[in-house]
N, C-alpha and C positions, 0 to 999 in steps of 0.2 A: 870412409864414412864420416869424420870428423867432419872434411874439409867440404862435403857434401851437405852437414846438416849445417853448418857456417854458410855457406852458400844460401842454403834454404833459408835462415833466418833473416838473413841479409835482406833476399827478396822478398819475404814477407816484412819486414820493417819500413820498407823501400815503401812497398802496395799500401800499409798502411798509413805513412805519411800522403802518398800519392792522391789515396781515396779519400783522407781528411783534407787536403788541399782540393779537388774538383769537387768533390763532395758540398763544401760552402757556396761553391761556386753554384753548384745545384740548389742548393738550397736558395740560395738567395733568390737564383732566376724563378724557383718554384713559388717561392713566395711574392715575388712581385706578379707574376704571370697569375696566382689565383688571387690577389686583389684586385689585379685589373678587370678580371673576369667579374669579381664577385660586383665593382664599379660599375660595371658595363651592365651585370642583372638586376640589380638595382634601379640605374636611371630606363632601364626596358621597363620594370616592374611596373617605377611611377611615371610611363608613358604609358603604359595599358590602364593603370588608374585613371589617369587623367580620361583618356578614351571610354571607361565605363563611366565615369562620372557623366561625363559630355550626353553617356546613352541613355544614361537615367533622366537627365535633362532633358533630352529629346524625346522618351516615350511619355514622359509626363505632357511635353508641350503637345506629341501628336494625342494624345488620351483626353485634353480638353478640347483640342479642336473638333475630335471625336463627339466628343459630348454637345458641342455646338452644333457639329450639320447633322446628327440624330435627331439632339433637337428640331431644328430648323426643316429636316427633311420630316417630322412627324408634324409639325404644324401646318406645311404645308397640303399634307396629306388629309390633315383636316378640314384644311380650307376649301379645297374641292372637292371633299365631301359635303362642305355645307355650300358649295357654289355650286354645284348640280343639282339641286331641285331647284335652283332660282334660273337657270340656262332652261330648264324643261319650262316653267311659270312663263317664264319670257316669248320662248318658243308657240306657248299654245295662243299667248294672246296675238301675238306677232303673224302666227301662220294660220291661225281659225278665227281669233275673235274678231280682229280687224280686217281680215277679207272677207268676213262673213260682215259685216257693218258694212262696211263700204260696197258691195251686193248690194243690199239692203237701199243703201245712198241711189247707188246708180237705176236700180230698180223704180225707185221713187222718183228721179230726177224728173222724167219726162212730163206727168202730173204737176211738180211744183216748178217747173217751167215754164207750163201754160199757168198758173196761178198767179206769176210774178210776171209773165206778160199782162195780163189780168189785172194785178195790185197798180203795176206799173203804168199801161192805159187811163186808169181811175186817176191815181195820183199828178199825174200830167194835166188831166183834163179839168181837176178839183184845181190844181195849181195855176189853171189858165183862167177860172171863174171868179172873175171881179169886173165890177163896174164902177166909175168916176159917176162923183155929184157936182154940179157947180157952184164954186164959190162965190158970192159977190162980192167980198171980204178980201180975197186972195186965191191961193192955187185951187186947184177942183180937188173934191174929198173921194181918193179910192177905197171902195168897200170891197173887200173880198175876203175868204176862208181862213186868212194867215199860213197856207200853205205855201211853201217854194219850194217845189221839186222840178231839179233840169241837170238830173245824172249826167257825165259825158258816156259812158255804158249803161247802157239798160238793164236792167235787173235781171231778164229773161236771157241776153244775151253773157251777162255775166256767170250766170248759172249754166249754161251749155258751155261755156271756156271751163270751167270747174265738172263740168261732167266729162270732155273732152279729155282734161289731162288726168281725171281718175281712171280711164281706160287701159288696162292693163296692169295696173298694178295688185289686184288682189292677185290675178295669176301668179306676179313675179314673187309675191307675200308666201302664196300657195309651194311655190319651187322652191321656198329657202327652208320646207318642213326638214327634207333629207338633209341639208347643213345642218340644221339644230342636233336634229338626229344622232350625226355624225362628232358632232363637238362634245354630246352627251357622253357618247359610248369612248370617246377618245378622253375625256376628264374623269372617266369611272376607269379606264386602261391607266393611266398616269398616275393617279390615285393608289390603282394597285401595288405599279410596281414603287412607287416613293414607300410606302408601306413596307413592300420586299426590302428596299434598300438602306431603309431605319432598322429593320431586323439584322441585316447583314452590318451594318454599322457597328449597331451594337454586342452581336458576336466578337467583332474584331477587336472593339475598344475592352472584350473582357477576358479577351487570349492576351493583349497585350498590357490588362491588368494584371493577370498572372507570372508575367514577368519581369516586374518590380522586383519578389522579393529575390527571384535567381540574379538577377542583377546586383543585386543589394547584398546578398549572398557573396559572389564572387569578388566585390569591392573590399567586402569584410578581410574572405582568406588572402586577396592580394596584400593588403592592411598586415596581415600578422606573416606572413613571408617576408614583405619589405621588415622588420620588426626583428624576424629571426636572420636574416643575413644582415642586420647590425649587428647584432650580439655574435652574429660568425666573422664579420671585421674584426669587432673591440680584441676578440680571441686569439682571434688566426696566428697576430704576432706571437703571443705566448704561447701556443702551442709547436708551430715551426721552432721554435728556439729550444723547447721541449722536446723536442723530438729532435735535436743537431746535438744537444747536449747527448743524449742517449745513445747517439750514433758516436759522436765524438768518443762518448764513453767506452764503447766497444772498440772503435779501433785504438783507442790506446791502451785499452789490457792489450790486445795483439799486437801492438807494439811492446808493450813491456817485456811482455812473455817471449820475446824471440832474444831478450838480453840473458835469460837465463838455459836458452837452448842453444844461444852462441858462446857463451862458458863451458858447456858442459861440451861442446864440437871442438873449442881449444883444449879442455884437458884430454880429452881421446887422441888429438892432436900428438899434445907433448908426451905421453903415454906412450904413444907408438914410436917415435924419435927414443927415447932411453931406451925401450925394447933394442 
């Protein structure tokens, strides 16, 4: 039993040198290995900072552009609101007033045709009426009206080329009602939906105001993380060293205490020998 708990002490003296020797060796590896780690959460931490910041920069820059084409898409909205009653204004003169006028024109033409054949006849004939006196002094003295009229077109034939080429056109005046029509109902459709899409606009620009502050929020907690895994750097060494002493500690009472269990295994020892 002596030579058994000698033995035993032995090995436990052995273990305890053995676990204080890998033991540092653990320790060491442990503590480099959770600095590296802790190095490594860190430069992550203030790459995700960098990336919330960039997004807060970004929702800021998309939230004014926002505000620009709400704008811009409400103005517009206005605009052809107030350019459709001037397309209609345009329209009625365009497709009634002026085919109805020019009706009118062509209606008349025929009457002020013969009138300006008429004017026309007079004017020639007033124009041709003069007689010379003779001078004994010099040239012969021409009396006449002071008219000179010798058109190369006739008034009457000029006003039938102008009745000619108004021919057809109130029709074609009359055919562009359905275009007006059509451009009306199409700037009151456009109108609407700019209207829908400054609404929808600004839905978007005020969900994407609301998250500002979760943005701003999680810059904060990344802020006080980054913060508290310095303060677990500055530590970490004095702690591992804390905690190697403590262990150191331990295994050298179990080592001490196997010097007083291998005494007490030699005197059983020598005991047994005098027996």
């Amino acid at each position: 039993m002596g030579g058994f708990r000698l033995l035993l002490s032995i090995v436990w003296a052995g273990m305890s040198l053995a676990a204080a020797f890998y033991g540092y060796q653990n320790v060491q590896n442990f503590q480099t290995h959770l600095q590296e780690s802790l190095i490594f959460a860190d430069a992550s931490l203030t790459t995700i900072a960098t990336i919330v910041d960039e997004t807060d920069d970004v929702l800021i820059a998309i939230q004014n552009s926002l505000d620009t084409a709400h704008q811009t898409t409400v103005d517009t909205s206005l605009t052809l609101t107030d350019t459709r009653p001037l397309v209609d204004q345009v329209a009625q003169v365009i497709t009634q007033d002026i085919p109805v006028a020019l009706d009118g024109v062509q209606a008349s033409m025929p009457s002020v045709i013969e009138t300006a054949a008429a004017v026309d006849e007079t004017l020639i004939f007033l124009s041709a009426f003069q007689f010379s006196i003779p001078n004994p002094f010099g040239n012969a003295w021409t009396i006449g009206l002071g008219i000179d009229y010798a058109p190369e077109v006739p008034l009457d034939t000029a006003l039938e080329a102008l009745s000619s080429n108004l021919e057809g056109i109130p029709d074609e005046l009359y055919s562009l009602e359905d275009d007006f029509d059509n451009t009306s109902l199409n700037l009151l459709t456009l109108r609407d939906d700019l209207s829908g899409l400054a609404d929808d606009i600004y839905q978007i620009n005020q969900q994407l105001a609301e998250l500002n502050p979760a943005v701003e929020a999680l810059a904060n907690h990344i802020q006080n993380l980054q913060q508290n895994l310095d303060a677990v750097q500055d530590g970490i060494t004095g702690r591992v060293q804390t905690i190697w002493l403590w262990y150191l500690g331990i295994l050298g009472l179990i080592f001490l205490s196997q010097f007083s269990a291998g005494y007490q295994a030699l005197r059983m020892m020598n005991e047994k020998e005098r027996k």
